[in-house]
C-alpha positions in Angstrom: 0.0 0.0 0.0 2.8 2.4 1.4 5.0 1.7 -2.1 2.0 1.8 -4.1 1.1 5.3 -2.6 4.5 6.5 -3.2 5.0 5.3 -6.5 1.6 7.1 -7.8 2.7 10.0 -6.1 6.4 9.8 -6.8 6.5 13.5 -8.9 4.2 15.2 -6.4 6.6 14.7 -3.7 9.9 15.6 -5.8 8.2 18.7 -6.7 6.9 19.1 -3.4 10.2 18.8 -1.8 12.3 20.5 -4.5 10.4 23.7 -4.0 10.4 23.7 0.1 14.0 23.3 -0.4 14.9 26.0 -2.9 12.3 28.4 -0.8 14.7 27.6 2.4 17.8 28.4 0.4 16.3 31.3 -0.6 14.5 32.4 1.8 17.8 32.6 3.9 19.9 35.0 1.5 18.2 38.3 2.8 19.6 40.2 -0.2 18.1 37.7 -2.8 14.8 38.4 -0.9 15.2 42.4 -1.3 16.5 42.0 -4.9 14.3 39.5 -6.3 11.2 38.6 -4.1 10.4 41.8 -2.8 11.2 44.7 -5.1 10.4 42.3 -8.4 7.9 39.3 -7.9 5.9 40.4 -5.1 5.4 43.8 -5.9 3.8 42.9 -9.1 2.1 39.3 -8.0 0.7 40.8 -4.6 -1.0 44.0 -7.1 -2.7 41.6 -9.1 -4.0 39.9 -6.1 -5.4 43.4 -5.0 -7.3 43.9 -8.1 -8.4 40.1 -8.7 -9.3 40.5 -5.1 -9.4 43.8 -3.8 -13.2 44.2 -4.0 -14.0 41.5 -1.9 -15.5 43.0 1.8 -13.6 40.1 3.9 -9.8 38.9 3.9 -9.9 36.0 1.0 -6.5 34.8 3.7 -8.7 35.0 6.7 -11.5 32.2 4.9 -9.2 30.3 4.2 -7.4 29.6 7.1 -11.2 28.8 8.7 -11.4 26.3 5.5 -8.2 24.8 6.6 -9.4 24.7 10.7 -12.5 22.9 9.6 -11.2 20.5 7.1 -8.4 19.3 10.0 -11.1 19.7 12.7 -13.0 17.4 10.5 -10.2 14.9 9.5 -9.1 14.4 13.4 -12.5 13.4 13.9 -12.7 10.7 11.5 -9.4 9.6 12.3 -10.0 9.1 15.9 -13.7 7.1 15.2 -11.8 5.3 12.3 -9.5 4.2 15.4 -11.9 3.6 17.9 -13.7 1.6 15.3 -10.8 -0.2 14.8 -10.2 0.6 10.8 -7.1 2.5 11.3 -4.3 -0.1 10.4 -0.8 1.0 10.9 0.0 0.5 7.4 -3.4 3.1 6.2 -2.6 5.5 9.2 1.2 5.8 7.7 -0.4 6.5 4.4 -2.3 9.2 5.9 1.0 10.6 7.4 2.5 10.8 4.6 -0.3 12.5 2.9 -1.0 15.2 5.3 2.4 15.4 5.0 2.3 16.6 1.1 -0.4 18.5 2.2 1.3 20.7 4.5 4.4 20.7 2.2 2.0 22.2 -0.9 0.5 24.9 1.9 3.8 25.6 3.1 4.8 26.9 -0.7 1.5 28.4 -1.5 1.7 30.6 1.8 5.5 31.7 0.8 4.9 32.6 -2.9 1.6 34.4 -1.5 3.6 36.3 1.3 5.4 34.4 3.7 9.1 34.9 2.1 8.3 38.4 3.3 9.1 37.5 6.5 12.6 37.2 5.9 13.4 40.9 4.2 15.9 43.3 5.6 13.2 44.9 7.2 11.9 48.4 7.0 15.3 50.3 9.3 16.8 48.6 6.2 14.6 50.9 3.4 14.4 54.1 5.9 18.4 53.4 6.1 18.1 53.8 10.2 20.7 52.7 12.4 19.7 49.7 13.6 20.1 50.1 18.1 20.2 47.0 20.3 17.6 46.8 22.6 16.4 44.3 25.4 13.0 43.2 27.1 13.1 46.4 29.3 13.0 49.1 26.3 10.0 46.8 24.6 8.2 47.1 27.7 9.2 50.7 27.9 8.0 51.6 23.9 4.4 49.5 24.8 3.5 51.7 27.4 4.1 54.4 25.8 2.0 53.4 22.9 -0.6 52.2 25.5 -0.7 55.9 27.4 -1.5 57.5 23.7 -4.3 55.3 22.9 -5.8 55.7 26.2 -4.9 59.5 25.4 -6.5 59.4 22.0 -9.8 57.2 23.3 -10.0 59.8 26.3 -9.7 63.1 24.0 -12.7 61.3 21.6 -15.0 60.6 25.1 -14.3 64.3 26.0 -15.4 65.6 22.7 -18.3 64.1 22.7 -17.4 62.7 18.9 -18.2 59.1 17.5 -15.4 56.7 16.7 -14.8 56.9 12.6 -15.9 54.5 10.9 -13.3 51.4 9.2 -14.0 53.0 5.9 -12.7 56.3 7.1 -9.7 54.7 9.0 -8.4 52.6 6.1 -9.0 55.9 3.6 -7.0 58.3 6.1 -4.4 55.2 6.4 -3.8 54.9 2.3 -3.8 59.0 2.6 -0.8 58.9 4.7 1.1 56.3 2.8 0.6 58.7 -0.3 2.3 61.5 1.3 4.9 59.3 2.8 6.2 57.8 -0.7 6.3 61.3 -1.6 9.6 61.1 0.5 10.2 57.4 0.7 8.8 55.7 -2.9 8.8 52.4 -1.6 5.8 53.2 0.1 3.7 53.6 -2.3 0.6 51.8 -2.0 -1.9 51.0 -5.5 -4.9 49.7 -6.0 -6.2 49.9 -2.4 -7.4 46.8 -0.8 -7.6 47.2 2.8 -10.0 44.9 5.0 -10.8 44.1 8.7 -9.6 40.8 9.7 -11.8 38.3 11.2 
């Protein structure tokens, strides 16, 4: 069963483990990430996402990680009566294994191409050309308070003036207004076809 699994699925898995490989090897060159991933492909791919996209009133990410919760929710389940049942032989609940394990191998790509490499750019002290400080636990502590004090500030000055909180709309139009005049100095911020949406 095991060999025959395998051998149907023999190109699925070199693919599979061909691309997790080259997306570790590139993934850990930061400067192939700035050159290539970021300024290049994802600029343009992540574009046409907002326009294929854009228009949709929820996160298209946000359904479908609940897809993915419910379809493992549901596979645990009938794993566990499958075993209680006693239909789970060791030899079908390796095949599963290994399945689930091309699974996750095919989400693990999909999320990189559709973002995830972005978590390994130079980072944005990099683009602003800041001079990057040490810092410890103490000064993180330090810069949330201080960001806690001016949103209790800010929610404190809106009580006192009697005014309603703006709406999401407004928010996420002021938001895209400010990245506008901010490329103005620093281009990289500039921010097209907007597509800006509450997550769940």
């Amino acid at each position: 069963m095991i060999k025959r699994y395998l051998k149907q699925n023999r190109n699925l898995w070199l693919v599979a483990i061909f691309l997790v490989l080259l997306i570790k090897l590139f993934s850990a060159n930061k400067n192939w990430v700035e050159a290539f991933y970021v300024t290049k492909f994802y600029s343009f791919f992540s574009r046409i996402l907002r326009v294929i996209f854009g228009w949709i009133p929820f996160s298209i990410g946000d359904f479908l990680y609940l897809i993915a919760s419910f379809w493992l929710c549901w596979k645990v389940v009938k794993n566990v009566r499958m075993l209680f049942n006693r239909e789970l032989t060791g030899k079908l609940a390796l095949k599963k294994l290994l399945h689930l394990a091309l699974v996750l191998m095919f989400i693990y790509i999909v999320f990189n191409i559709f973002w995830g490499i972005n978590y390994n750019r130079k980072g944005i002290a990099y683009q602003l050309q800041l001079t990057e400080l040490k810092y410890d636990t103490a000064d993180l502590k330090m810069l949330q308070n201080l960001l806690l004090e001016k949103v209790n500030a800010s929610k404190i000055a809106v009580i006192n003036s009697h005014e309603s909180y703006p709406y999401k709309k407004d928010l996420f139009r002021k938001a895209k207004s400010s990245y506008d005049d901010a490329a103005k100095k620093y281009p990289f911020l500039k921010y097209n076809n907007l597509s800006v949406k509450s997550s769940f």
